[in-house]
C-alpha positions as CSV (number, residue, x, y, z in Angstrom):
1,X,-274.4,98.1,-124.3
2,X,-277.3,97.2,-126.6
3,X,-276.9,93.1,-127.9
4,X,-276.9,92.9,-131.8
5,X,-278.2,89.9,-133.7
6,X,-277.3,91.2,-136.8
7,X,-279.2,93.8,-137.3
8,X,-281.7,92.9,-134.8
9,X,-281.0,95.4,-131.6
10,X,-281.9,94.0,-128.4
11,X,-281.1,95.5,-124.7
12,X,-278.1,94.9,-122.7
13,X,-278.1,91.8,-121.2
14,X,-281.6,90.6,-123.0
15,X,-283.8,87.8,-121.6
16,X,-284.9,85.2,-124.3
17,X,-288.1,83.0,-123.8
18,X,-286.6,79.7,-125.0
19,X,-289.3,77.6,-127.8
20,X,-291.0,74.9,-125.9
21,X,-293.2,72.4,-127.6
22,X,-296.7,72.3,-126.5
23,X,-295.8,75.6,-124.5
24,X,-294.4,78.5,-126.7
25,X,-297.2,79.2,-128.6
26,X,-298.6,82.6,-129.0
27,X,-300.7,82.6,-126.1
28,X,-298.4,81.4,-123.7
29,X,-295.7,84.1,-125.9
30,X,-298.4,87.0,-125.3
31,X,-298.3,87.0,-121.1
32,X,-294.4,86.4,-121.7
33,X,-294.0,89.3,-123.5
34,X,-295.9,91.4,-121.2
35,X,-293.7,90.8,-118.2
36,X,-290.3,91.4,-120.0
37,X,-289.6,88.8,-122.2
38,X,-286.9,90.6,-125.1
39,X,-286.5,87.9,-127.4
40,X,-288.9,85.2,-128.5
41,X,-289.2,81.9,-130.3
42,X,-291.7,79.7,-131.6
43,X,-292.4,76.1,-130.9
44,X,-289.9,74.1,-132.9
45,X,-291.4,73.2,-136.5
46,X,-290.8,70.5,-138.4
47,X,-288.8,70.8,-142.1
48,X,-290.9,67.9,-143.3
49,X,-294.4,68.7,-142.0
50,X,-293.6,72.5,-143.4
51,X,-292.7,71.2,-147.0
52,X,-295.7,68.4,-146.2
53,X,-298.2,71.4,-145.4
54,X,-298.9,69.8,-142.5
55,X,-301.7,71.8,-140.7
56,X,-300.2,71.5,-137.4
57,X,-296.6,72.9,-138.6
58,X,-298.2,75.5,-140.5
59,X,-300.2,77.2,-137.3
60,X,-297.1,77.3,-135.6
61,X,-296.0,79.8,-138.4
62,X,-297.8,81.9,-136.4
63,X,-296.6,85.2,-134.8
64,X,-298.0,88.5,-134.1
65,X,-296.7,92.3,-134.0
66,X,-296.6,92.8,-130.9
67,X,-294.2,89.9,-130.3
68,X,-291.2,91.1,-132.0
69,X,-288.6,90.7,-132.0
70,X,-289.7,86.8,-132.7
71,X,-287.8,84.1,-133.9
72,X,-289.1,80.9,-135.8
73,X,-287.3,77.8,-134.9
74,X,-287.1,74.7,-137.3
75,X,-285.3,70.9,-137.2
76,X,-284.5,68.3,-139.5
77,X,-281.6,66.4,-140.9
78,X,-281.8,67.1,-144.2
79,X,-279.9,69.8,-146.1
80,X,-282.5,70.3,-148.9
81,X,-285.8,69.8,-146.8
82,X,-283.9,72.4,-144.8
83,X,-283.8,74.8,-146.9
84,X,-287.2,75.0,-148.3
85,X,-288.7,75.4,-145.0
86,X,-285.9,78.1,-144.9
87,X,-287.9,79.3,-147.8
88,X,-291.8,78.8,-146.4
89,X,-290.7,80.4,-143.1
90,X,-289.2,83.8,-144.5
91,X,-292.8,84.2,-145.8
92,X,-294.2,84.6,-142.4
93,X,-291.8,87.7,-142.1
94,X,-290.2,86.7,-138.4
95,X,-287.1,88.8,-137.4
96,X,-284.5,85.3,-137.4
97,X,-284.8,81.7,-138.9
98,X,-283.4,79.5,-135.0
99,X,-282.3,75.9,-136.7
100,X,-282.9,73.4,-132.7
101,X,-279.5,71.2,-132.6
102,X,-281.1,70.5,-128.6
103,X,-283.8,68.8,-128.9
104,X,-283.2,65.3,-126.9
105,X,-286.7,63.2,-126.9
106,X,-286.1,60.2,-128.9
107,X,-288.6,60.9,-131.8
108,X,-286.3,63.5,-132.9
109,X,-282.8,62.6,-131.9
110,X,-282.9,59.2,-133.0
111,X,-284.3,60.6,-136.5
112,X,-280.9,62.6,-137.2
113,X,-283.0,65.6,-136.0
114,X,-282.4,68.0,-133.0
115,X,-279.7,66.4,-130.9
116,X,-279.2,63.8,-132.8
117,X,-277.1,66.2,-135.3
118,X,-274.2,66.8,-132.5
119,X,-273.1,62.8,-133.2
120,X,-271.9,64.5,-136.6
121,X,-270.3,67.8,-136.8
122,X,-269.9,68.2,-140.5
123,X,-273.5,67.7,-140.8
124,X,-274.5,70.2,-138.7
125,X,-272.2,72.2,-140.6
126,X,-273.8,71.6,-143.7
127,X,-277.5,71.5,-142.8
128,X,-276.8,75.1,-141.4
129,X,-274.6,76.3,-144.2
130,X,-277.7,75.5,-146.4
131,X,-280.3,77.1,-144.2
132,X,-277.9,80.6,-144.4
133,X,-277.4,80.2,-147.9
134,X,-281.4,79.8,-149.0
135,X,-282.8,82.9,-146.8
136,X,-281.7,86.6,-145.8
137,X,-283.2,86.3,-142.4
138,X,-280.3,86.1,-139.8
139,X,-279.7,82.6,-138.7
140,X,-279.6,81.7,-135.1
141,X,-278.8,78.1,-133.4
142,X,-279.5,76.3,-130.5
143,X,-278.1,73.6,-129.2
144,X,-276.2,71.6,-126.3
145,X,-272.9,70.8,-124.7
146,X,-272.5,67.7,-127.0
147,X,-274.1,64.1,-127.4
148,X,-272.6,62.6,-124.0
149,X,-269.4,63.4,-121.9
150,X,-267.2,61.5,-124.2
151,X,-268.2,64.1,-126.8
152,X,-268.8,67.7,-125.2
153,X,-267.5,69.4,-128.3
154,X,-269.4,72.5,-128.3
155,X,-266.0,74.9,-128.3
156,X,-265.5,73.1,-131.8
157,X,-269.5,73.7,-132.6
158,X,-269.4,77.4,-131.8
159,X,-266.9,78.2,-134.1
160,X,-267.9,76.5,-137.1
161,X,-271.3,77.0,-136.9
162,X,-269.9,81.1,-136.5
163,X,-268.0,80.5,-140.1
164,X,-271.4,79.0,-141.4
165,X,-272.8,82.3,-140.9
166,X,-274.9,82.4,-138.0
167,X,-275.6,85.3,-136.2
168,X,-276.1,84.0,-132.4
169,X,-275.6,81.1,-130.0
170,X,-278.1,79.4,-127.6
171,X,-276.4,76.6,-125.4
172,X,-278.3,74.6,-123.1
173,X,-275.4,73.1,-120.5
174,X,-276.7,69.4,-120.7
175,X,-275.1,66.9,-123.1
176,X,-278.1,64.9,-125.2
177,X,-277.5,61.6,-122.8
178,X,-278.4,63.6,-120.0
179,X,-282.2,64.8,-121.0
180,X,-282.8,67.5,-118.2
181,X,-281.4,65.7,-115.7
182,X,-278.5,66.6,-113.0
183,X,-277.7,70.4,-112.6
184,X,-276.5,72.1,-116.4
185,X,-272.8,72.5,-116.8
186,X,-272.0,76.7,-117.7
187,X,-268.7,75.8,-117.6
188,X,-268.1,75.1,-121.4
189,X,-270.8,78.1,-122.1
190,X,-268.6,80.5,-120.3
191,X,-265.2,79.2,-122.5
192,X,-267.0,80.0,-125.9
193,X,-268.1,83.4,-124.9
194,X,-264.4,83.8,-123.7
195,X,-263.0,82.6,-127.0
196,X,-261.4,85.3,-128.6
197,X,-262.1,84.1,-132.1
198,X,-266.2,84.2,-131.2
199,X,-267.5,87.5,-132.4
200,X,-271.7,86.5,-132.4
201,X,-273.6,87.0,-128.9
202,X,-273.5,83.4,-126.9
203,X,-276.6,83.1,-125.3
204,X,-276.6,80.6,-121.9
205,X,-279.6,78.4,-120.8
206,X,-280.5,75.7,-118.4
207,X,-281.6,75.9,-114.5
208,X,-281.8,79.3,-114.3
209,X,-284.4,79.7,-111.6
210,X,-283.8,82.8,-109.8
211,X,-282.5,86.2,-110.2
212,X,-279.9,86.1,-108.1
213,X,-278.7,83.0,-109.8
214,X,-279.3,84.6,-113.3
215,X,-276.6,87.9,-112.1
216,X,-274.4,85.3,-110.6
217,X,-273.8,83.6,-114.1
218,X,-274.1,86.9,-116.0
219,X,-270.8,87.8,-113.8
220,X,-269.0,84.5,-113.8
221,X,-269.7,83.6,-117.3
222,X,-269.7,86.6,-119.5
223,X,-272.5,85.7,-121.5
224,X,-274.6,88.1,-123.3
225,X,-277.6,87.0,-122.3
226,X,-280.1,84.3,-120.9
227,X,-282.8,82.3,-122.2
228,X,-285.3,81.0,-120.0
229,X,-287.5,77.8,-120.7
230,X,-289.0,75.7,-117.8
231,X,-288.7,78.6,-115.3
232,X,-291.3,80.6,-116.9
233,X,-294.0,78.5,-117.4
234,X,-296.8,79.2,-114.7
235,X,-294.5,81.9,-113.7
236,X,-293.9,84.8,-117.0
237,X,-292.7,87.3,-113.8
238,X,-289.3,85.6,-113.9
239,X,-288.2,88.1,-116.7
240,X,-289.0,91.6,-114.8
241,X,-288.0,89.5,-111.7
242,X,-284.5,89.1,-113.1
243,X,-284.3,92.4,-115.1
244,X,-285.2,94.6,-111.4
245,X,-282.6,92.6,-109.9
246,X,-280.2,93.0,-112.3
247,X,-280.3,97.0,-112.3
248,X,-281.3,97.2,-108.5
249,X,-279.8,94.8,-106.2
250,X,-283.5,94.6,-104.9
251,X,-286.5,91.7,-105.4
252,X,-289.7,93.1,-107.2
253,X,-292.6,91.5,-104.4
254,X,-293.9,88.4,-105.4
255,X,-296.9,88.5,-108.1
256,X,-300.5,88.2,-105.8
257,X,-303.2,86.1,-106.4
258,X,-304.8,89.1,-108.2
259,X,-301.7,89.4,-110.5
260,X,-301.8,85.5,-111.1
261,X,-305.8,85.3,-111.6
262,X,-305.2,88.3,-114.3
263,X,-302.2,85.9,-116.3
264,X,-304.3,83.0,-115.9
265,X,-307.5,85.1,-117.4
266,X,-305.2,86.7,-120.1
267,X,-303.6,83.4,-120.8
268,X,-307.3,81.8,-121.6
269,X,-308.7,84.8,-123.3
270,X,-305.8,84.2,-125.9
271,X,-306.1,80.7,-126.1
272,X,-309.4,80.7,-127.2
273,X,-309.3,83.6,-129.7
274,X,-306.3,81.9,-131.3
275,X,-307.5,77.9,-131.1
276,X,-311.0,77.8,-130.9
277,X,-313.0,77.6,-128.0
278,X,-312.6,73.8,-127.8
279,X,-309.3,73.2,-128.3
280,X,-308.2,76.6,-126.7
281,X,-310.2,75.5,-123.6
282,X,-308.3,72.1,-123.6
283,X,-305.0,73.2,-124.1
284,X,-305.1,75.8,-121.2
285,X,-306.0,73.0,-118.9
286,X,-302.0,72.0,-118.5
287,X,-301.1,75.7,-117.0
288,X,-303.8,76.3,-114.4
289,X,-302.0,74.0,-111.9
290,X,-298.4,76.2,-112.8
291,X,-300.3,79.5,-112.4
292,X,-301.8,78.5,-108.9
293,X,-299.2,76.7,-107.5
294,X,-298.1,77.4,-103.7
295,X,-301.7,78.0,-102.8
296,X,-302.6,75.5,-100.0
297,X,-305.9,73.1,-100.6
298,X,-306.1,74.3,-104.0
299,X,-306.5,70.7,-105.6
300,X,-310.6,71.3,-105.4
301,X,-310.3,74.0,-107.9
302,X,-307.9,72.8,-110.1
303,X,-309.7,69.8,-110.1
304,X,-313.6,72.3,-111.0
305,X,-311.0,74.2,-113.7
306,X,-309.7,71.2,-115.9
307,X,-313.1,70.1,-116.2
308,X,-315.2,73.3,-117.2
309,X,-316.1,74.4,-121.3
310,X,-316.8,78.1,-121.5
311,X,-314.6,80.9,-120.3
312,X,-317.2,82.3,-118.3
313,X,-317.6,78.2,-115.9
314,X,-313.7,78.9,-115.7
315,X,-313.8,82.6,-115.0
316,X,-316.5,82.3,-112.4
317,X,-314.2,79.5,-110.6
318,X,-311.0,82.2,-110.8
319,X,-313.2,84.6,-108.9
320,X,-314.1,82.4,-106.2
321,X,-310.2,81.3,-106.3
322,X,-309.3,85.3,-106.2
323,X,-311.9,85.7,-103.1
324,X,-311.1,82.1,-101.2
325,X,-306.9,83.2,-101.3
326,X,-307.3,87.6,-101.1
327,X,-304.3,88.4,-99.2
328,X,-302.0,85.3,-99.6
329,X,-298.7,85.8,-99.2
330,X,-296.4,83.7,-101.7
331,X,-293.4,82.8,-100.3
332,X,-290.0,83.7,-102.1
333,X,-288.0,80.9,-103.4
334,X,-286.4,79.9,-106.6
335,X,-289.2,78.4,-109.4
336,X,-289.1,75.0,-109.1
337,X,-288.2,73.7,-113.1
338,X,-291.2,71.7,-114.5
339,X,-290.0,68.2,-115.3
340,X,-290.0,68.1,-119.1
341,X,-288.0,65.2,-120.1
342,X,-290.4,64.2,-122.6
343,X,-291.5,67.5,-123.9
344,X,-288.5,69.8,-125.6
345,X,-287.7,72.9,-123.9
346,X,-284.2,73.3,-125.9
């Protein structure tokens, strides 16, 4: 059965790329999309630097046909400054407005921003309550379990934010205290989706790293879908991984060096035409090392690729990596989760 967010139509069982700051960006969105991705977000955006102009919040406004269904995610703490950016954003024309209640680095959490919101319920009430009320685009959340473990109140969250209006769920099964730390709890995610008074789809995130992990929590939990972060970066495949799985039983073979080379080209090509050659140069440095990872003595080119300036230095040094590894075999085993405590993959 097709998954409705409002009148959005998505597949059964649809795989969302979760927004990750300083990864989700249209580039990194682009090779996503092309290996199964259903569902997209943006970076998060700030309500302040939108209403500020800020040039940084305004490129992230970005997003591109052949994306959609796309989502635009925003945070703040206040109603008003809320709402405007509700405002700016419809503009851009996305499918859904995604308000973050997850994010737990400090310079947002301890601003009343992101996580920070989950130490007061009633405000997270109101802030989204205003955000519905100032747009028609549907209205998605996504937070976490709670603050800490003296305050994992997200049965309570889910069904007021539900009465706000909102049209879909994203839980990540950490609390706030716990960052990305220890293994994420689906035990709470699984008893809103089984909460007979929730009627919007309850998307569950955190740790999945594998399909057989992602069918194994599809059947325990109930959820109506997944949403992938840290697993996908260096590693888009995880989508059409899980999605063969899913309807097979089987494993798709693990993506050759050609199919990673071809990623990491498409990846670049992007980056440049939408940053500019510097910037889109110096930005694509932090995924070659994801894209080639498992490939023995590869620090030599890693170390030739962060350095280089044009696309065709870097290019020439994936065709000598393509011809140095032709025929590798990557071993199968589940995608080990980037570290991102300081970064926001909520």
């Amino acid at each position: 059965m097709p998954v409705y967010i409002d009148k959005i139509k998505l597949p059964d069982f649809p795989l969302l790329l979760a927004p990750m700051e300083d990864v989700s960006d249209p580039p990194f969105r682009a090779v996503c999309k092309d290996n199964g991705a259903d569902l997209m977000y943006t970076e998060f955006i700030s309500s302040e630097g939108l209403i500020r102009d800020a040039i940084k919040s305004r490129q992230k406004l970005d997003i591109f046909d052949y994306e959609r269904p796309v989502g635009i995610q925003i945070f703040g703490g206040d109603e008003e400054s809320l709402s405007l950016a509700a405002k700016i954003v419809e503009v851009t024309n996305p499918d859904l407005l995604d308000i973050n209640f997850g994010c737990p680095v400090k310079k947002v959490a301890l601003k009343g921003a992101g996580a920070g919101v989950l130490k007061d319920i009633d405000l997270m009430v109101r802030l989204t309550s205003a955000v519905v009320k100032s747009t028609s685009l549907p209205v998605t959340v996504k937070t976490r379990l709670g603050w800490d473990d003296n305050t994992r109140n997200i049965e309570e969250v889910a069904e007021r934010l539900q009465d706000a209006g909102i049209k879909a769920l994203a839980i990540h099964g950490r609390t706030r205290t716990q960052m990305y730390k220890g293994e994420a709890d689906w035990t709470l995610i699984g008893k809103v989706k089984n909460n007979p008074r929730i009627k919007i789809p309850i998307f569950g995130n955190g740790d999945i790293d594998s399909p057989e992990k992602a069918l194994e929590y599809k059947n325990r939990y109930g959820i109506d879908g997944i949403m992938i972060g840290r697993a996908a970066i260096g590693y888009p495949w995880i989508f059409n991984e899980i999605k063969h799985f899913l309807k097979t039983g089987e494993h798709l073979p693990s993506p050759t060096i050609e199919d990673r080379i071809a990623i990491c080209r498409k990846h670049l090509h992007k980056s440049v035409e939408w940053k500019g050659m510097i910037v889109g140069i110096n930005e694509m440095r932090r995924h070659y090392a994801n894209y080639l990872k498992g490939l023995p003595n590869i620090k030599e080119y890693r170390n030739k690729l962060v350095t280089l300036k044009t696309p065709e230095e870097i290019n020439a040094v994936l065709d000598e990596v393509a011809v140095a590894y032709d025929g590798f075999e990557f071993e199968k085993t589940p995608i080990e989760l980037i570290n991102y405590h300081e970064k926001c993959p909520v």
